[in-house]
DSSP file (Angstrom, degrees, kcal/mol; ACC not computed):
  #  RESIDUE AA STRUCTURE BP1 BP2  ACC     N-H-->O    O-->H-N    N-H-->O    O-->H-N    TCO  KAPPA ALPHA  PHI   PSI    X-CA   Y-CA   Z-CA
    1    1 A X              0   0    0      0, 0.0   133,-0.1     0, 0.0   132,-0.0   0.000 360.0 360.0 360.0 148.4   50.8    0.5   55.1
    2    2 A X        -     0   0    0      1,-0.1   135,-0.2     2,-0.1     2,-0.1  -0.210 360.0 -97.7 -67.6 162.7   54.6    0.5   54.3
    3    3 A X     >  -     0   0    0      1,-0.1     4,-2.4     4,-0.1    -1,-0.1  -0.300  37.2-105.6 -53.7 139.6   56.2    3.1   52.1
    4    4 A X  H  > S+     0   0    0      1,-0.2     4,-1.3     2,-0.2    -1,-0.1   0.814 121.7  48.6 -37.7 -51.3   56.8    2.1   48.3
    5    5 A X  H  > S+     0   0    0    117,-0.2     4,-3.2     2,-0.2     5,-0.2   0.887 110.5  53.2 -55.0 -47.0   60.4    1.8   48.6
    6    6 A X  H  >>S+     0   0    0      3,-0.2     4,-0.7     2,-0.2     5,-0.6   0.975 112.4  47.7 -39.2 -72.9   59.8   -0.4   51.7
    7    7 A X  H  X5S+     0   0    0     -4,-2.4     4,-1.1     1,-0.3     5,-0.2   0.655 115.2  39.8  -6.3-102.4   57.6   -2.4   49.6
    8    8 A X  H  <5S+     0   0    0     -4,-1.3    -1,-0.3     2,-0.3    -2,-0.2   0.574 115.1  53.2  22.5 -78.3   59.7   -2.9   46.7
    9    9 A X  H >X5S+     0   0    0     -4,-3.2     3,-6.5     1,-0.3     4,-0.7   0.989 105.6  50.6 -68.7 -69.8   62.8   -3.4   48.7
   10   10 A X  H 3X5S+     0   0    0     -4,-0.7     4,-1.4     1,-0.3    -1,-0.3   0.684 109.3  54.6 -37.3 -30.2   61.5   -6.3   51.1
   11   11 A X  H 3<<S+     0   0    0     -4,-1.1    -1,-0.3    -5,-0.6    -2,-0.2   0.100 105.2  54.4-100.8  26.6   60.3   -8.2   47.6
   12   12 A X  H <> S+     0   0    0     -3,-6.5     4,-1.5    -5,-0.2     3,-0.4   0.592 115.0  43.1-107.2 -41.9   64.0   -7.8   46.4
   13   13 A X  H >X S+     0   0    0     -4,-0.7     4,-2.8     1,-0.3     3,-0.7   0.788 109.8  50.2 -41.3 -51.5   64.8   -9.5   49.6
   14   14 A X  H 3X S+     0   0    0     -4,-1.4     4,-2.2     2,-0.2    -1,-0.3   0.883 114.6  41.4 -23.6 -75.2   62.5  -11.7   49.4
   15   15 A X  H 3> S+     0   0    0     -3,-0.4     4,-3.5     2,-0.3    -1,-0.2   0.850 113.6  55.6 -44.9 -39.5   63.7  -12.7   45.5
   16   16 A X  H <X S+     0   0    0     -4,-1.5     4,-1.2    -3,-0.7    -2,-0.2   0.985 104.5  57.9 -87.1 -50.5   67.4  -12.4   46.9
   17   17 A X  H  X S+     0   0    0     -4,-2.8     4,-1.5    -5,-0.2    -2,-0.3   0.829 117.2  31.2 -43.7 -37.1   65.9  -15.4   49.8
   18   18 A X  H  X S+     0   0    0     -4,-2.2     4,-2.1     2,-0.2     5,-0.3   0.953 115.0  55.4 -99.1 -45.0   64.9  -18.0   47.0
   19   19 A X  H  X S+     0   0    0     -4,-3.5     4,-1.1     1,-0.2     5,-0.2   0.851 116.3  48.6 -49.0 -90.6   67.8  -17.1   44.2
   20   20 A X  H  X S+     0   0    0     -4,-1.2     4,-3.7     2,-0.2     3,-0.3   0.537 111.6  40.7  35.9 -89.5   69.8  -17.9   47.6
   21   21 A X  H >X S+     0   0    0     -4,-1.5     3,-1.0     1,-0.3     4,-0.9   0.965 116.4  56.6 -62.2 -82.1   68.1  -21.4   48.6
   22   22 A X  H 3< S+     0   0    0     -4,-2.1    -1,-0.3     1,-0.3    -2,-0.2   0.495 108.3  43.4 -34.1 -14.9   68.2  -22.2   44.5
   23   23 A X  H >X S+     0   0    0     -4,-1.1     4,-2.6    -5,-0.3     3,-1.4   0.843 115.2  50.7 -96.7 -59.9   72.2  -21.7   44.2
   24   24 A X  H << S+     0   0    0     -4,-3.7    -2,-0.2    -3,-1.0    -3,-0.2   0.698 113.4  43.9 -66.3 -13.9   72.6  -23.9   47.6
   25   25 A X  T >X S+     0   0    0     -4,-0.9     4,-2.0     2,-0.2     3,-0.7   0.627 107.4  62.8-101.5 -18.5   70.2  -26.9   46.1
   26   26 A X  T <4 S+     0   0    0     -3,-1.4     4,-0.4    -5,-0.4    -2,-0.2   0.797  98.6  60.2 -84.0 -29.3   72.2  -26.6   42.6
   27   27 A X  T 3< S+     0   0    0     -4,-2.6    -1,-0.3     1,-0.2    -2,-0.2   0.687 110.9  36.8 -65.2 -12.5   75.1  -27.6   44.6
   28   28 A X  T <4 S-     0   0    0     -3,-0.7    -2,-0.2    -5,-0.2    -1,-0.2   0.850 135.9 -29.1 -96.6 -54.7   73.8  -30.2   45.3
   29   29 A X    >X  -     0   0    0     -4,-2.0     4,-3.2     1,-0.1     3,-1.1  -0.661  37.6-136.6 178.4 147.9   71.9  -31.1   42.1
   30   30 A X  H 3> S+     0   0    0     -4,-0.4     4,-1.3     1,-0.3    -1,-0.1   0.769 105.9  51.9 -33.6 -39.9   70.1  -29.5   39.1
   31   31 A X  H 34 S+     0   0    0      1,-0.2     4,-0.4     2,-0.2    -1,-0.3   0.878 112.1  47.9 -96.8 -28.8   67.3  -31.4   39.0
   32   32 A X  H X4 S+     0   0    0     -3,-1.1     3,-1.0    -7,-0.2     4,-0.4   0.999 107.8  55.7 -46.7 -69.7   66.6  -30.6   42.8
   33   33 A X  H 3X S+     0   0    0     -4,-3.2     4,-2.4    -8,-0.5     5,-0.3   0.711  87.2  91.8 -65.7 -25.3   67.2  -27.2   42.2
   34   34 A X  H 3X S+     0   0    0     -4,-1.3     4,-1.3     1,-0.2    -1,-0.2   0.883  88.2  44.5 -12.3 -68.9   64.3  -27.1   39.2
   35   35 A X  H <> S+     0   0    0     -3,-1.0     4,-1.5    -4,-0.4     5,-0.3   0.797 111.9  45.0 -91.0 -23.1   61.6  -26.1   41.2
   36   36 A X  H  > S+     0   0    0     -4,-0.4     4,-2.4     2,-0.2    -1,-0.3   0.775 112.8  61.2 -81.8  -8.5   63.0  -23.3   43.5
   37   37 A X  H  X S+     0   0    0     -4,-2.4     4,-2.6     2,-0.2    -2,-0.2   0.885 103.2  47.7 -27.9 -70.1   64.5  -22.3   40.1
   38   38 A X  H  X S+     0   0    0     -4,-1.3     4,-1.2    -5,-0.3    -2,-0.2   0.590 114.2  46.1 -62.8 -23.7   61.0  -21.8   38.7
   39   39 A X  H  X>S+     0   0    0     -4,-1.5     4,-3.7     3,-0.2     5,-0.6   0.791 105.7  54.7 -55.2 -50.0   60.1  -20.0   41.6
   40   40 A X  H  X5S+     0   0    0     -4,-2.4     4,-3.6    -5,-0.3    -2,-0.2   0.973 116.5  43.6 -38.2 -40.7   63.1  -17.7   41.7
   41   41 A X  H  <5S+     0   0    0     -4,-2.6     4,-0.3     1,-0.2    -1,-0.2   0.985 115.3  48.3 -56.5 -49.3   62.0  -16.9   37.8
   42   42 A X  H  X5S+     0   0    0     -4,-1.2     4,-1.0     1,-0.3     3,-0.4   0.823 113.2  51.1 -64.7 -28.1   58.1  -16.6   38.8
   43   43 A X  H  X5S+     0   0    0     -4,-3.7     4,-1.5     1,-0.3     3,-0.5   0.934 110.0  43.3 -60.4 -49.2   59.1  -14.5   41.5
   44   44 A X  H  X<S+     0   0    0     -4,-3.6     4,-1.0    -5,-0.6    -1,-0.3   0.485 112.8  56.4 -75.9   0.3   61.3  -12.0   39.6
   45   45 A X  H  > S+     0   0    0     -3,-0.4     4,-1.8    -4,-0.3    -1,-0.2   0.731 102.7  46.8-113.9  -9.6   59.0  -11.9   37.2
   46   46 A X  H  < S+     0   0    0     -4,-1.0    -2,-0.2    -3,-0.5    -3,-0.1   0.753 116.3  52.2 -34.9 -62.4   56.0  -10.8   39.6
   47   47 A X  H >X S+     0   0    0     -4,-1.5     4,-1.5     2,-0.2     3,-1.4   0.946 110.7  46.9 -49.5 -71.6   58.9   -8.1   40.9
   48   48 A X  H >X S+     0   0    0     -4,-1.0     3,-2.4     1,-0.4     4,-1.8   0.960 114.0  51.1 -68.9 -74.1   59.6   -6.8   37.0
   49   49 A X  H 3< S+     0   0    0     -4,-1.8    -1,-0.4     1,-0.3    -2,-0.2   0.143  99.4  59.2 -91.1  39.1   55.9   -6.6   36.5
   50   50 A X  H <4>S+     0   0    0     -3,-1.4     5,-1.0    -2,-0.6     4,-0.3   0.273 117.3  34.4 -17.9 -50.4   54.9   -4.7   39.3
   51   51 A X  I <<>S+     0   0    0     -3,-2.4     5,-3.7    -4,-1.5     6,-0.2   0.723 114.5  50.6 -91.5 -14.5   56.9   -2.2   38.3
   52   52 A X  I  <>S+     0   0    0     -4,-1.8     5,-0.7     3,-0.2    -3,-0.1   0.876 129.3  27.9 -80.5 -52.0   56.8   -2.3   34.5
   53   53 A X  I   5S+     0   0    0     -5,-0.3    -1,-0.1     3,-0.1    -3,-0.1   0.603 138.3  12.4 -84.1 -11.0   52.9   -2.3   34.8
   54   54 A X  I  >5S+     0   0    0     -4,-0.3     4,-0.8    89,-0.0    -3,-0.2   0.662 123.5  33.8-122.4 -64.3   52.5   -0.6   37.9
   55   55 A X  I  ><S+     0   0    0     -5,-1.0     4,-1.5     2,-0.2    -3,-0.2   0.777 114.4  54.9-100.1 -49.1   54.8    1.2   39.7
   56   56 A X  I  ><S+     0   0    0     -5,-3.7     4,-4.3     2,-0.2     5,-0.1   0.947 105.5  56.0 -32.5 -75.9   56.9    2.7   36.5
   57   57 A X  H  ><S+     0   0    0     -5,-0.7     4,-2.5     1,-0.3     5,-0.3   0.842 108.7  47.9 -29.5 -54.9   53.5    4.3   34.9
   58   58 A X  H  X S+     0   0    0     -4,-0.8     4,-3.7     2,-0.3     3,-0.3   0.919 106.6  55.7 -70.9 -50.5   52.9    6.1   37.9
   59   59 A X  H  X S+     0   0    0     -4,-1.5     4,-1.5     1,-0.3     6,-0.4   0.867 117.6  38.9 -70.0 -26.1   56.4    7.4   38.1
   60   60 A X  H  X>S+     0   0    0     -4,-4.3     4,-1.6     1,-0.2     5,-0.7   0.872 108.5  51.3 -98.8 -12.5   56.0    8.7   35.0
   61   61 A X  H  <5S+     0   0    0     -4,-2.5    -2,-0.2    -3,-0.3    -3,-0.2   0.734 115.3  47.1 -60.4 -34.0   52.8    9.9   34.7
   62   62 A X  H  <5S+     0   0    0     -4,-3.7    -1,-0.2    -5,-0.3    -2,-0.2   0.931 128.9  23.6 -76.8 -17.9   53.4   11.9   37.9
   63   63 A X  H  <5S-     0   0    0     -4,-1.5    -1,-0.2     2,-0.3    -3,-0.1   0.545  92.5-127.0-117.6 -15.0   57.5   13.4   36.6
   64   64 A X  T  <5 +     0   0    0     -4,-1.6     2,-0.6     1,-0.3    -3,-0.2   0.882  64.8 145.4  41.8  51.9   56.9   13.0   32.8
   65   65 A X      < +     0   0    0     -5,-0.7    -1,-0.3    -6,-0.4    -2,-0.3  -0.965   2.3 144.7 -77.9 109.1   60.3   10.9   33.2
   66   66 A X  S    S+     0   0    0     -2,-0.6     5,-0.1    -3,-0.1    -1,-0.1   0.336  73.2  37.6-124.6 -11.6   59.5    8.2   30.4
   67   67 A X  S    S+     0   0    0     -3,-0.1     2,-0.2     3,-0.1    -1,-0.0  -0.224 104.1  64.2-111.4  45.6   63.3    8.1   29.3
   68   68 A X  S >> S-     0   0    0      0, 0.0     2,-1.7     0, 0.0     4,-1.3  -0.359 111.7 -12.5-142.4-136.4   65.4    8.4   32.2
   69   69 A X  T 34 S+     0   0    0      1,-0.3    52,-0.1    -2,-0.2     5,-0.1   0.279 131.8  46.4 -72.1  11.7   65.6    5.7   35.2
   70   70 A X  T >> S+     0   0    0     -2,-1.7     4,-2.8     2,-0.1     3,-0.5   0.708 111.5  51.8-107.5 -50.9   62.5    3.4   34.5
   71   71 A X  H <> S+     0   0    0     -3,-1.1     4,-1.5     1,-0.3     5,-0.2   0.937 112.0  45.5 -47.8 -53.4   63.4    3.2   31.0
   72   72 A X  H 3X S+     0   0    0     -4,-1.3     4,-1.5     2,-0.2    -1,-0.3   0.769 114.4  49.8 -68.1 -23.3   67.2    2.0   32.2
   73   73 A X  H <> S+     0   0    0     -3,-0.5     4,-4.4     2,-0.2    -2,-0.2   0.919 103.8  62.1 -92.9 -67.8   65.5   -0.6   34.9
   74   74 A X  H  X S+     0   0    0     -4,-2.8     4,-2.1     1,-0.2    -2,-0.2   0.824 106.4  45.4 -33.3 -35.5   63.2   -2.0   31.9
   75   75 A X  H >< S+     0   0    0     -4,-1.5     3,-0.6     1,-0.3     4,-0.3   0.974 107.4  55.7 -97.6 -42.8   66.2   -3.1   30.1
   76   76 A X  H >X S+     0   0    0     -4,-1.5     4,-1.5     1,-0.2     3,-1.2   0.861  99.3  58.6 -14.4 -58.4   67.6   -4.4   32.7
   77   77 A X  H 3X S+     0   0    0     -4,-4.4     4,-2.0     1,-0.3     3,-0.5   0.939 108.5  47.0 -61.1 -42.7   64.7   -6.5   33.3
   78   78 A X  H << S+     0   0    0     -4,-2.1     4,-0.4    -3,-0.6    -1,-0.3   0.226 106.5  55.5-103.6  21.9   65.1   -8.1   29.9
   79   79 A X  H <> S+     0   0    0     -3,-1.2     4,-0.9    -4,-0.3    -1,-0.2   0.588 113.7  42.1 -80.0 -37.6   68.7   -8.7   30.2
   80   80 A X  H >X S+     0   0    0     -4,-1.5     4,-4.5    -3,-0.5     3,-1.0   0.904 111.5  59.7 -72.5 -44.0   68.0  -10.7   33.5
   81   81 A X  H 3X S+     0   0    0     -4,-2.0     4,-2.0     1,-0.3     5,-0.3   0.953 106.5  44.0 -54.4 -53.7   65.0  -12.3   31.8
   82   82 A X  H 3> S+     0   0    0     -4,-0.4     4,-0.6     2,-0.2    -1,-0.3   0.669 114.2  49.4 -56.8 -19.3   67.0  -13.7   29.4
   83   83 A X  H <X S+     0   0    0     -3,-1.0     4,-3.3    -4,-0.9    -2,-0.2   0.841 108.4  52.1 -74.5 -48.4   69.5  -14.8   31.8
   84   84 A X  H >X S+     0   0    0     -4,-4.5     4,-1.9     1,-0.2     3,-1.4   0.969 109.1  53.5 -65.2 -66.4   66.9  -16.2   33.9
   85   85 A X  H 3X S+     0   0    0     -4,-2.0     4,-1.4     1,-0.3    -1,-0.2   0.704 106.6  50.5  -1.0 -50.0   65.7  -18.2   30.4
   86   86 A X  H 3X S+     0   0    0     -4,-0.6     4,-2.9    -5,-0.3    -1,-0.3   0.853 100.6  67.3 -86.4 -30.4   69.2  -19.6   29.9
   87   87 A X  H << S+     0   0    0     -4,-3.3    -2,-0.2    -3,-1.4    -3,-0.1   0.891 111.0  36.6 -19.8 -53.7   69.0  -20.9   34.0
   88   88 A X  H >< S+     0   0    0     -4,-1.9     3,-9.0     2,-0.2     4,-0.5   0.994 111.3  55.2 -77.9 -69.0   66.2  -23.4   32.9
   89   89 A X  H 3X S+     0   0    0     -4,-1.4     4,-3.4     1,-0.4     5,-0.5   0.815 112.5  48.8 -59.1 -50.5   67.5  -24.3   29.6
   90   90 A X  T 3<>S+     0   0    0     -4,-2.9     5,-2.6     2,-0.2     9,-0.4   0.520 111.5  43.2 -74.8   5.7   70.7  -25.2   31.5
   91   91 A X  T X45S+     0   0    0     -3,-9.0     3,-3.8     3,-0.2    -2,-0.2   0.794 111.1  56.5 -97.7 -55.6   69.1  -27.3   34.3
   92   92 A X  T 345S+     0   0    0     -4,-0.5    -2,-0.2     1,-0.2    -3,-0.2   0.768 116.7  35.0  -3.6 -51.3   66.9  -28.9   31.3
   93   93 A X  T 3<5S-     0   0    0     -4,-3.4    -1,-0.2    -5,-0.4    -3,-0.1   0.814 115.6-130.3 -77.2 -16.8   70.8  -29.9   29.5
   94   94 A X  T < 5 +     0   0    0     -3,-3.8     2,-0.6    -5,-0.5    -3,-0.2   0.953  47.9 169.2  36.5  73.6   71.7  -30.4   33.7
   95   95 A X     >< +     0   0    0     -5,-2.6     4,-1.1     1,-0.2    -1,-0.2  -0.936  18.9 177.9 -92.6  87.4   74.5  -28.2   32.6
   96   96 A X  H  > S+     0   0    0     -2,-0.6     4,-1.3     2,-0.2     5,-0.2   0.758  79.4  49.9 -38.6 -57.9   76.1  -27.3   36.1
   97   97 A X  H  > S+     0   0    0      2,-0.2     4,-1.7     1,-0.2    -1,-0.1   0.830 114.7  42.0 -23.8 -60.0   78.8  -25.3   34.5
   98   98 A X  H  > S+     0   0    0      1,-0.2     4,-2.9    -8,-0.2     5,-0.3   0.831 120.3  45.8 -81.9 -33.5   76.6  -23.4   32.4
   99   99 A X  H  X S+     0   0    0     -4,-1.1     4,-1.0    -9,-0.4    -1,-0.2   0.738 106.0  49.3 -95.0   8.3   74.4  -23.0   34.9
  100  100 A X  H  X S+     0   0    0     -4,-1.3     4,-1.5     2,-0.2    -1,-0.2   0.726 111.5  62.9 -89.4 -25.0   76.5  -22.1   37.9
  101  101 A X  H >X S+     0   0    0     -4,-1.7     3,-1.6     2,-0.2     4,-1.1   0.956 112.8  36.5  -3.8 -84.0   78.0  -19.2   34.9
  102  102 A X  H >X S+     0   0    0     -4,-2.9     4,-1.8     1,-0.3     3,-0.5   0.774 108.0  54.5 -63.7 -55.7   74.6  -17.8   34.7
  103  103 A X  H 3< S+     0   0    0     -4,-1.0     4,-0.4     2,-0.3    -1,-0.3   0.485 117.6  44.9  16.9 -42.6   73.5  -18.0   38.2
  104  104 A X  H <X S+     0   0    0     -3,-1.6     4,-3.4    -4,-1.5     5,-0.3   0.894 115.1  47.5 -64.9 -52.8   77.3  -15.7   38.9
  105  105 A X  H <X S+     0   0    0     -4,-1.1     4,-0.6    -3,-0.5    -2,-0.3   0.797 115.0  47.3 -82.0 -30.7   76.5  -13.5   36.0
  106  106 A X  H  X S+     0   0    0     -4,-1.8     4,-1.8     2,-0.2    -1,-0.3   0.689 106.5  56.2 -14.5 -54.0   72.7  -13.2   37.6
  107  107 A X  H  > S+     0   0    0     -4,-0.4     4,-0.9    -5,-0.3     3,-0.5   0.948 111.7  41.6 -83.0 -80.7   73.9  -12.5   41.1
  108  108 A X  H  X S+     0   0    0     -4,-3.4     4,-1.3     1,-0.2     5,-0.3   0.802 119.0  40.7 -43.8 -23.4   76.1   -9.3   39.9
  109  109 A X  H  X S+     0   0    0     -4,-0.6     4,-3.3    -5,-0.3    -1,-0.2   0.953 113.0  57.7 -93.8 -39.6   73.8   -7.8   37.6
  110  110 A X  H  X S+     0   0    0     -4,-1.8     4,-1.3    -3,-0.5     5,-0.5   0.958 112.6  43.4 -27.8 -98.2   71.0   -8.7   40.3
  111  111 A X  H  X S+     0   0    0     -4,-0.9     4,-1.2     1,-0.2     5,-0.5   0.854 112.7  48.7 -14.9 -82.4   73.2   -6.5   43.1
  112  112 A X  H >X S+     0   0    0     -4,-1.3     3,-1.8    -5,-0.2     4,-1.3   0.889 112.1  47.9 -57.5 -42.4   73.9   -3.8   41.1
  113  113 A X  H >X S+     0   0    0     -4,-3.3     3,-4.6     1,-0.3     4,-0.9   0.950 116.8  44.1 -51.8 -75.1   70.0   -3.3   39.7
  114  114 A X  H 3X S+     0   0    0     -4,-1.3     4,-0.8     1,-0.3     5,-0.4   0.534 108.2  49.6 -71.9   1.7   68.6   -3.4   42.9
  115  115 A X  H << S+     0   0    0     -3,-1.8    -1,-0.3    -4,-1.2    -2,-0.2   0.473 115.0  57.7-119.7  -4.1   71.2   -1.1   44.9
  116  116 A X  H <X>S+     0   0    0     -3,-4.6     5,-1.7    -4,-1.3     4,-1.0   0.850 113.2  34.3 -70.7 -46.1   70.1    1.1   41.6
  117  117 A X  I  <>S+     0   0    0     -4,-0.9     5,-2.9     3,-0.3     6,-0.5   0.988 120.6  47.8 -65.7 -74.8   66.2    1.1   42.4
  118  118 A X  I  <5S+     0   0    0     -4,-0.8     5,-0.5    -5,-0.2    -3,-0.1   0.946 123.2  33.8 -51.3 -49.2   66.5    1.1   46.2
  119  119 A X  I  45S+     0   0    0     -5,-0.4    -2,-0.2     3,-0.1    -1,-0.2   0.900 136.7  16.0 -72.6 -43.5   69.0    4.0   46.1
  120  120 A X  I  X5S+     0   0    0     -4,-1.0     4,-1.4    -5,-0.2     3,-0.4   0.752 127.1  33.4 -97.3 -96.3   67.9    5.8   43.4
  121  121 A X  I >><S+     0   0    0     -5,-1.7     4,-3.6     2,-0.2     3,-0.6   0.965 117.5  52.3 -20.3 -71.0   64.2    5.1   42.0
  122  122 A X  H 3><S+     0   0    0     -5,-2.9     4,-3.0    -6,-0.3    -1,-0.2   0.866 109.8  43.4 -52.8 -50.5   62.8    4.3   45.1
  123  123 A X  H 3> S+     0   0    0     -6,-0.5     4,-1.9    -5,-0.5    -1,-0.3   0.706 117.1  47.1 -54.0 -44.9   63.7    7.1   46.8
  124  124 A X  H <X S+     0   0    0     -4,-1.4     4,-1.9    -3,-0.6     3,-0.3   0.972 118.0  44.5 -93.4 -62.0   62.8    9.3   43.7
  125  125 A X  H  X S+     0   0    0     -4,-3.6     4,-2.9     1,-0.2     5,-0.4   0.955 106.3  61.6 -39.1 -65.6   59.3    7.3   43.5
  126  126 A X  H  X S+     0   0    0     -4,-3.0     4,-1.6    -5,-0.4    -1,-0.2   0.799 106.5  43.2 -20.4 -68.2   59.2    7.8   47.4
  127  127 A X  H  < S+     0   0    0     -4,-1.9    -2,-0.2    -3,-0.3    -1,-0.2   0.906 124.2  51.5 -67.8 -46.5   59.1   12.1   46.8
  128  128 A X  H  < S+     0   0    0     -4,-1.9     3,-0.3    -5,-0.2    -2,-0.2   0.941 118.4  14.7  15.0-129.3   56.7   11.1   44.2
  129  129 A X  H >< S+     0   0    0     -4,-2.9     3,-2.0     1,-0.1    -3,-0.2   0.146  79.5 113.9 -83.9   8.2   54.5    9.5   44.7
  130  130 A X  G >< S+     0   0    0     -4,-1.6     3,-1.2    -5,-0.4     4,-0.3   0.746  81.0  66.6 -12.7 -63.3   54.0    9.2   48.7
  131  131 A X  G 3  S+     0   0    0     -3,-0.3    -1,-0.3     1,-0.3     3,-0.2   0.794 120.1  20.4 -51.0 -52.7   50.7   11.1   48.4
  132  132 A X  G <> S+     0   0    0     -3,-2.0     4,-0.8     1,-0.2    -1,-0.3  -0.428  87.2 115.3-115.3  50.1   49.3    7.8   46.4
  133  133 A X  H <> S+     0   0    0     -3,-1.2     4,-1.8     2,-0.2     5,-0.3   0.985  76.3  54.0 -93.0 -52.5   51.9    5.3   47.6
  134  134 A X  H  > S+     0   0    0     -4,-0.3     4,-3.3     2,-0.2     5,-0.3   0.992 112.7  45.5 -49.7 -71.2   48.7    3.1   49.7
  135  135 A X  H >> S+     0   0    0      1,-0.2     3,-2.3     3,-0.1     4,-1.2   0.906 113.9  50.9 -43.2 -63.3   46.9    3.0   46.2
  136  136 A X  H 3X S+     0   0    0     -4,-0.8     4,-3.0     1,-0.3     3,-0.3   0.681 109.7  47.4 -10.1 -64.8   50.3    1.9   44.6
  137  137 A X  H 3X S+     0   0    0     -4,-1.8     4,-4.3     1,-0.3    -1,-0.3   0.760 113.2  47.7 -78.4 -34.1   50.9   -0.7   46.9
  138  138 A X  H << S+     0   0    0     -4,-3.3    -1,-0.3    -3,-2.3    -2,-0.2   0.830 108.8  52.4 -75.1 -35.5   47.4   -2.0   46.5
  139  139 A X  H >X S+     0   0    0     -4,-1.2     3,-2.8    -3,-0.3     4,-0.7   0.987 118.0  42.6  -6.1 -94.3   47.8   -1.8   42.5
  140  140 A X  H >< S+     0   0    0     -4,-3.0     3,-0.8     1,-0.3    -2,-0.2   0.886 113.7  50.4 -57.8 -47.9   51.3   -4.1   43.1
  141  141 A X  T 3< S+     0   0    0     -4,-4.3    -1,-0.3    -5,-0.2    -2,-0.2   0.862 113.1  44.0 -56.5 -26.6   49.8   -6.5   45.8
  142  142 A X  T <4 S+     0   0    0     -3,-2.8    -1,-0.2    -5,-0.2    -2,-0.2   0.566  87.0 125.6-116.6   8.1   46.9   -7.5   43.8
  143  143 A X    <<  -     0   0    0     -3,-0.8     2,-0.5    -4,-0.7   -93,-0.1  -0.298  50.4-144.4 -52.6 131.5   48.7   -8.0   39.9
  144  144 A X        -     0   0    0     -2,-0.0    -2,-0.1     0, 0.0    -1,-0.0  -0.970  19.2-117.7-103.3 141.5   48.2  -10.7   38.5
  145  145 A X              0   0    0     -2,-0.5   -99,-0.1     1,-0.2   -95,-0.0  -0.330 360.0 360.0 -97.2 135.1   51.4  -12.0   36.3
  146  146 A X              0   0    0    -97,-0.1    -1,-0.2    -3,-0.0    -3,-0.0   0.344 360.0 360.0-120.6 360.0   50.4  -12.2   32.4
């Protein structure tokens, strides 16, 4: 089985493929662009809890780290969430403006979290947790999103 950071990184590619396909259908038009919308969200929100519920716990049960780079990712996650929240509402107004904004202001904060995680976290998970990285994976492959 791949490593945790593999993991991980290939399902921010993954995330990065459909945010992607969703930008290029918005050019075209909102209400096309809905449903790969609602995937992009359900996807990242799959991602986020995979690690909040999975993959986070571990890192800290194994480092006793509960304030330091899981903590910083979590809030992250709810800044995006809420960005992702205002996505919909603005194909819902078929706000284009507002929603090509958010979709900018998304992309950057998107980049910089993940090139945090991959570079940092993962890598620190990686020395980790290695030893239980197959349970891990198996844990994150088989959540179901509540």
């Amino acid at each position: 089985m791949s490593s945790i950071k593999e993991y991980l990184t290939n399902d921010h590619r993954r995330c990065d493929d459909v945010f992607a396909a969703m930008e290029e259908k918005a050019g075209f038009s909102l209400a096309e662009a809905k449903e790969l919308t609602e995937k992009f969200v359900t996807d990242m929100e799959h991602h986020f809890q995979m690690e909040e519920r999975v993959m986070f716990p571990e890192f800290e049960q194994k480092t006793g780290m509960t304030m330091g780079p899981t903590e910083m990712m979590r809030q992250e996650h709810s800044q995006m969430r809420n960005l992702m929240s205002q996505l919909l509402a603005a194909i819902e107004n078929d706000d284009k403006d507002k929603f090509f904004g958010l979709s900018e202001t998304l992309m950057i904060l998107l980049q910089q979290h993940n090139m945090k995680e991959e570079q940092m976290l993962y890598t620190m998970a990686q020395q980790h947790l290695s030893a239980e990285a197959d349970r891990i994976i198996e844990m994150m492959d088989s959540l179901i999103v509540e």
